[in-house]
N, C-alpha and C positions, 0 to 999 in steps of 0.2 A: 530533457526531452520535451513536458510539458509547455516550457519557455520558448524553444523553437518551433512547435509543431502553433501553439497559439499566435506566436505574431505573425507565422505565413497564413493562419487562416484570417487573423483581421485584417493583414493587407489585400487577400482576395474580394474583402467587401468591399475596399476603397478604392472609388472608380479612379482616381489619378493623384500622383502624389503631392500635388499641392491642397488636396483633399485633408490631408493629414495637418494643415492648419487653418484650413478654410471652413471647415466642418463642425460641428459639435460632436458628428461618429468620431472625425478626422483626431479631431484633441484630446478625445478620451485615449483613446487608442494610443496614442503616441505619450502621453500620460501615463497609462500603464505602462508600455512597455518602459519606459526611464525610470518609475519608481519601481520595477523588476530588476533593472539594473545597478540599481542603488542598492537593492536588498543583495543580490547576490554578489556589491563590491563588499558588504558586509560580512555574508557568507566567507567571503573569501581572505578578509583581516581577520575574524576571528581564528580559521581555520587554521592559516597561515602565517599568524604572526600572534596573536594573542594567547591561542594555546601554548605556544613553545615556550613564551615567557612568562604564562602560569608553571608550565612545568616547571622551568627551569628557576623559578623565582628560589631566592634565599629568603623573603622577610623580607621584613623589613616597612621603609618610606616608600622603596621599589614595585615591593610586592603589593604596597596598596593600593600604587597609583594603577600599578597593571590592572587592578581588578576593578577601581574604579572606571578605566576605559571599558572593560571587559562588561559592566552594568551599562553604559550610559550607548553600549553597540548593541545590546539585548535590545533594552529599552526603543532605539534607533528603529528596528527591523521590527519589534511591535506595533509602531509608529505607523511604517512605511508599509506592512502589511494590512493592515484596517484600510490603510490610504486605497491600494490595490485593491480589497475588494469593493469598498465606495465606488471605483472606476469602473472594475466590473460591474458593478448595480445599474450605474448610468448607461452603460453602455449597453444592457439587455433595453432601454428605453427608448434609444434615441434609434433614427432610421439610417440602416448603412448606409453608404456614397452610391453603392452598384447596385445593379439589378438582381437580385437574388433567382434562381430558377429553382423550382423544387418540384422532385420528380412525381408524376401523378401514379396513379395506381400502375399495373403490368397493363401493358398495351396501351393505355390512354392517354392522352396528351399531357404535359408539362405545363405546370401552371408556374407563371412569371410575376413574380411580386416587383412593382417596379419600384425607386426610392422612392423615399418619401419628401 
């Protein structure tokens, strides 16, 4: 949920989608979201393929190489998550593509952050 509810929020900062390479917002952002995706194709061999043949291992040449994948995906997704919040870091820095509006107090007017 965190994964969806995030890239719709960074695509409402990016004023158009060729923003998303033309930008330094644009690159981060499209940056994380793919090293998101890398982690959770991770997520998703461990879960699903790597556990079963821990389980399932007898020993062995088999079972070591299992586990040697099994380290070098941990390892992987330790990587790739450092990478993520680096991206995140950058991205609290740089100025979005769109106009930000942020609401003023009850009754008062809206104050409009324009890009930077």
């Amino acid at each position: 949920m965190v994964v969806v509810t995030g890239t719709i929020n960074s695509f409402l900062h990016v004023g158009m989608l060729s923003d998303l390479t033309g930008t330094g917002y644009g690159l981060a952002v499209t940056t994380k979201i793919a090293l998101m995706a890398v982690i959770l194709g991770a997520g998703a061999l461990h879960r699903f393929a790597i556990r079963r043949r821990l389980e399932a291992r007898s020993g062995g040449s088999e079972g070591s190489a299992v586990q040697a994948t099994f380290r070098k995906l941990i390892a992987l997704e330790l990587v790739v998550g450092l990478a993520i919040m680096g991206a995140t870091g950058v991205l609290t820095n740089l100025g979005r593509t769109k106009q930000t509006v942020l609401h003023g107090p009850i009754g008062g007017p809206p104050a409009v952050i324009p890009k930077d």
